[in-house]
C-alpha positions in Angstrom: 1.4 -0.2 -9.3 2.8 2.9 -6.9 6.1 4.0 -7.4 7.9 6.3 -4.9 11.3 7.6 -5.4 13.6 7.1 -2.3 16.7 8.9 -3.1 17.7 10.7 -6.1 17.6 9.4 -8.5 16.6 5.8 -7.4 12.2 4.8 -7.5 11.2 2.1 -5.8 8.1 0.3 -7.0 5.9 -1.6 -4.0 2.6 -3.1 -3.2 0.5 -3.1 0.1 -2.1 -5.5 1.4 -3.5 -5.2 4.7 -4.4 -2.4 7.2 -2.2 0.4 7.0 -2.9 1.1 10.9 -1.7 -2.5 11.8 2.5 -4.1 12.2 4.7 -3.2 9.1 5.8 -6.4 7.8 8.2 -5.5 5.1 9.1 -8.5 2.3 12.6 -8.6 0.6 12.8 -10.3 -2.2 16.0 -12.1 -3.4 18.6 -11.9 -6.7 17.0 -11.0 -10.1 13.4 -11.8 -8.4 11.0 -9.2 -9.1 8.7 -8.8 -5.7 5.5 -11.1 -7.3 7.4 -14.1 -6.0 6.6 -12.9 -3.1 3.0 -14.5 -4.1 -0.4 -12.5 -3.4 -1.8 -15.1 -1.8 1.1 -15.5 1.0 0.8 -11.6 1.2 -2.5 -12.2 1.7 -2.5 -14.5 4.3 0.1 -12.7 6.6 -2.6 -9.6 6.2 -5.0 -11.8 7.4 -3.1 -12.5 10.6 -3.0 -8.5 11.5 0.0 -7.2 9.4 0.5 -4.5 7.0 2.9 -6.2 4.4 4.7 -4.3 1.9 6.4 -6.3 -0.8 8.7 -4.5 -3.8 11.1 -4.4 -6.2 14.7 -4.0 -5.5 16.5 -1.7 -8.1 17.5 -3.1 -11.4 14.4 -5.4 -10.9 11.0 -5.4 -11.4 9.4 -1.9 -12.3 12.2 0.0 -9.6 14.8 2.1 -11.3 17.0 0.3 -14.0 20.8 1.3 -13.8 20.9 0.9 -17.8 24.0 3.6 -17.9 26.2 1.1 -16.1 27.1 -1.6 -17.5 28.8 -5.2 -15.9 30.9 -7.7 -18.0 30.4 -10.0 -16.0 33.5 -12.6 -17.1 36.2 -8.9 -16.5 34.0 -8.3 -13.4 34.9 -12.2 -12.1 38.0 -12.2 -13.4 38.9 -8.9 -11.8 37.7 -10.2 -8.0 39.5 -13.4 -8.9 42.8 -11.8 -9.1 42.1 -10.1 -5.9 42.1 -6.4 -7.3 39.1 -5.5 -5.5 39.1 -1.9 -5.4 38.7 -2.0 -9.2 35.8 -4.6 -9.0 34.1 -1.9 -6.9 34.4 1.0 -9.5 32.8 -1.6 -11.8 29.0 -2.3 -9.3 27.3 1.1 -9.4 25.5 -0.1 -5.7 26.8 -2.2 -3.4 24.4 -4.0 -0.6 24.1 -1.6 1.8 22.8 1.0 -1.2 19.8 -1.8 -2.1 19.0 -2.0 1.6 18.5 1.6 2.1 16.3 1.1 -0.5 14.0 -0.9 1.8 14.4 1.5 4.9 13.8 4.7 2.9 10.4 2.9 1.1 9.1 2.6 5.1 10.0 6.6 5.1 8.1 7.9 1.9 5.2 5.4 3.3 5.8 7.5 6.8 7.1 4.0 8.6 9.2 4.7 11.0 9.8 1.1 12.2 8.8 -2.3 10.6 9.4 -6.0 11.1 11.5 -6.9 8.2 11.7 -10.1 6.3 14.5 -11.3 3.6 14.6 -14.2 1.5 18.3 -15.3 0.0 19.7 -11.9 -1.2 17.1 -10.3 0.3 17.9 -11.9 3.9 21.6 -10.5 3.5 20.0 -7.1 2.4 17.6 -7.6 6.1 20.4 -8.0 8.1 22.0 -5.4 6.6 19.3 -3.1 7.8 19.3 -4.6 11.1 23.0 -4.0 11.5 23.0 -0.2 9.6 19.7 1.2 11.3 19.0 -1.6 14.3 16.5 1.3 15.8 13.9 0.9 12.6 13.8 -3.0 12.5 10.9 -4.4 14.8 12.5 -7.7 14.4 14.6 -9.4 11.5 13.6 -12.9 9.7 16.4 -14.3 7.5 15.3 -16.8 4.9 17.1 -18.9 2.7 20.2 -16.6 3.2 23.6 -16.5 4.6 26.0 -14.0 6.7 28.9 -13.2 3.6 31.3 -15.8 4.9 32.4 -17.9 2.5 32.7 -21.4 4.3 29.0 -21.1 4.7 25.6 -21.3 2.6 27.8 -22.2 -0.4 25.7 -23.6 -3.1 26.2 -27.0 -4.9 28.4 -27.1 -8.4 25.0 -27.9 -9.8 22.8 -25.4 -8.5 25.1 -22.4 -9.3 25.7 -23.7 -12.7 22.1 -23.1 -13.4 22.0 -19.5 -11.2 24.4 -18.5 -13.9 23.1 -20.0 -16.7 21.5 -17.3 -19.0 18.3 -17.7 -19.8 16.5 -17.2 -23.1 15.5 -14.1 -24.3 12.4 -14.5 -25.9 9.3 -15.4 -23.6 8.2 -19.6 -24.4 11.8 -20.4 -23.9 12.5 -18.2 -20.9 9.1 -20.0 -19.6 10.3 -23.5 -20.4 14.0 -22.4 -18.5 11.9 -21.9 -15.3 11.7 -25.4 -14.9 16.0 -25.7 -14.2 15.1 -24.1 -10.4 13.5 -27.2 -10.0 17.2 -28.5 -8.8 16.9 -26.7 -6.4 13.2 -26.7 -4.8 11.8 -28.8 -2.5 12.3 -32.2 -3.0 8.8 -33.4 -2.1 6.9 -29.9 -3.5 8.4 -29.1 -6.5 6.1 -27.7 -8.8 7.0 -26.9 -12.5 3.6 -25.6 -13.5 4.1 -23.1 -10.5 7.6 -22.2 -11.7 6.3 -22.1 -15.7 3.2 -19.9 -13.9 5.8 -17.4 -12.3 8.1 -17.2 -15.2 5.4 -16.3 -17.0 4.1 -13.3 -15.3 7.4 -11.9 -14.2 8.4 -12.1 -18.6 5.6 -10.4 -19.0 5.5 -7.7 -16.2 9.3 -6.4 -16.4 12.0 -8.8 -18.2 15.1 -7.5 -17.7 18.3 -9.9 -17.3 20.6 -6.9 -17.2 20.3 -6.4 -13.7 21.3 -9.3 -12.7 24.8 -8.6 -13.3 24.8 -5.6 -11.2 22.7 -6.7 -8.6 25.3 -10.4 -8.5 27.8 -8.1 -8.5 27.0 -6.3 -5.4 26.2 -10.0 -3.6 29.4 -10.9 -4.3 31.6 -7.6 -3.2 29.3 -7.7 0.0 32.0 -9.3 2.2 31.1 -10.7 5.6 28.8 -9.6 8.0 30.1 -12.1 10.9 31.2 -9.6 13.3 28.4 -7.1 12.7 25.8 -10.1 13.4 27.8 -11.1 16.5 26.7 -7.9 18.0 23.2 -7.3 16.2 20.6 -6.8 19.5 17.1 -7.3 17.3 15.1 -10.0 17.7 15.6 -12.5 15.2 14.5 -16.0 13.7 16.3 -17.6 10.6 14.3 -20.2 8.5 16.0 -22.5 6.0 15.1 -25.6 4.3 17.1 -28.8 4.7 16.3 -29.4 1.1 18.4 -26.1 -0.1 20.9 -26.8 -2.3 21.5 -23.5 -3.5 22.1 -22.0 -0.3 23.2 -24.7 2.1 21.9 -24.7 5.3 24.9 -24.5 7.0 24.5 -20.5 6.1 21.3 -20.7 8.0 22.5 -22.4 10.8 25.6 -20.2 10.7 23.6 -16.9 10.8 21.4 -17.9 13.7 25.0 -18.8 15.5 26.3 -15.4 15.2 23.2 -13.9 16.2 22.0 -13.6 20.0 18.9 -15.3 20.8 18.5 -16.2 17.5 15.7 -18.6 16.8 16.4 -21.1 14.0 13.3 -22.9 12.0 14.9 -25.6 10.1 11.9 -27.6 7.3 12.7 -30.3 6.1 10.8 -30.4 3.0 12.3 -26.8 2.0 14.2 -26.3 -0.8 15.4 -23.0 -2.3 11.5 -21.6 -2.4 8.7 -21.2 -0.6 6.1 -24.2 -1.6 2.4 -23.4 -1.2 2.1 -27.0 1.0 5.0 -24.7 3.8 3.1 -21.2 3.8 1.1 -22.3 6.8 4.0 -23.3 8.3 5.6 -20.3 7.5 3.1 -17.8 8.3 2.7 -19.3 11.6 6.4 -18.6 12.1 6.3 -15.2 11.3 2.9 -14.3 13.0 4.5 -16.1 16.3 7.8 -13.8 15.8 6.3 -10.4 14.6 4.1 -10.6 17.6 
């Protein structure tokens, strides 16, 4: 697996299918998901339709640089935003959103990119459009999955469905296998699959588990603020997908995000949850070959 360092300090760790000669389609993945949920065979496929994807870890994630020598608690850390003393909920996140989506734009630079089309999914559709908003000039077109614009009256998820986001999981592997299956509440209600969540669990345990990210990486999500106004006057191309069946982010942060946007093309799927079912990927992929074109 190729690891490039972006900045000091900070090494990104990625994975290419495709012709290097062909579009750049870059993949962002979303909170605490390490980049093999964005699966092989959907990487695969885009390839196939005359891309050059690039998926990877974002920091604290994966095989990418671990930010071990800081440290969230994250009950002061809520507590602390809760009582609206926000500067000091800032010195507590080492990053903040814009630092993890650098990370993205300076991966296309060490793989001599200059511009790609750029794809998020949840956290990383609000780490896209940061991209798009920062650096406009390097983002071919933007794709915001799953994800929201920072506002809080939108994409909020159900009590449910953020009880189980924050809901540790076990440490050691069959029980942190079995705990895949609580994402269920929020997948697709006709594709669901708990063998395909089990299957996942299974190989990101394996590959790189580390929960203490997660608190950082949350942390930065939440301090993110909204991007309403920047969005209002973002000029790239753009198409927001979102499934009616999300209950994690509701789709009213889709629908939101492709309000704000000019020209914005919104793909709304019914049978969508809060993943990407195999049974959608054609669906999908059609979607982004028709927008990256």
């Amino acid at each position: 697996m190729p690891i490039v360092e972006v900045s000091p300090g900070v090494s990104i760790a990625y994975e290419t299918f495709g012709d290097p000669s062909d579009p750049a389609v870059l993949l962002v993945m979303g909170f605490s998901a390490q980049m093999i949920a964005w699966h092989e065979d959907f990487c695969r496929a885009l390839a196939e339709r005359g891309r050059y994807v690039i998926r990877y870890d974002n920091r604290d994630c994966g095989l990418s640089t671990k930010f071990d020598d800081h440290p969230v608690d994250m009950g002061r850390f809520t507590d602390t935003v809760s009582s609206g003393d926000i500067a000091s909920a800032l010195a507590m996140v080492p990053y903040t959103l814009k630092d993890m989506a650098d990370d993205g734009l300076n991966l296309l630079t060490a793989l001599g990119i200059e511009r790609a089309h750029v794809v998020g999914s949840s956290m990383g559709g609000m780490l896209a459009q940061t991209m798009a908003i920062g650096q406009p000039t390097r983002v071919l077109t933007l794709t915001s999955m799953m994800s929201s614009t920072g506002e809080s009256d939108y994409g909020r998820p159900s009590a449910e469905a953020q009880a189980v986001l924050l809901r540790p999981k076990p440490s050691d592997r069959e029980g942190y296998i079995a705990a895949a299956e609580r994402d269920l509440v929020w997948a697709s209600k006709r594709y669901g699959n708990p063998a395909f969540l089990r299957e996942l669990a299974a190989e990101s345990y394996d590959r790189a588990y580390y929960p203490a990210g997660a608190g950082r990486q949350l942390g930065a999500m939440i301090l993110s603020g909204s991007r309403a106004d920047a969005l209002r006057g973002l000029r790239v191309p753009t198409l927001v997908i979102h499934g009616l069946d999300d209950i994690l982010t509701d789709p009213s942060g889709g629908k939101r995000t492709a309000d704000l946007v000019p020209g914005a093309k919104l793909l709304l799927l019914p049978d969508m949850g809060h993943d990407r079912p195999r049974e959608l990927w054609r669906e999908i992929i059609d979607a982004l070959d028709a927008h990256t074109r």
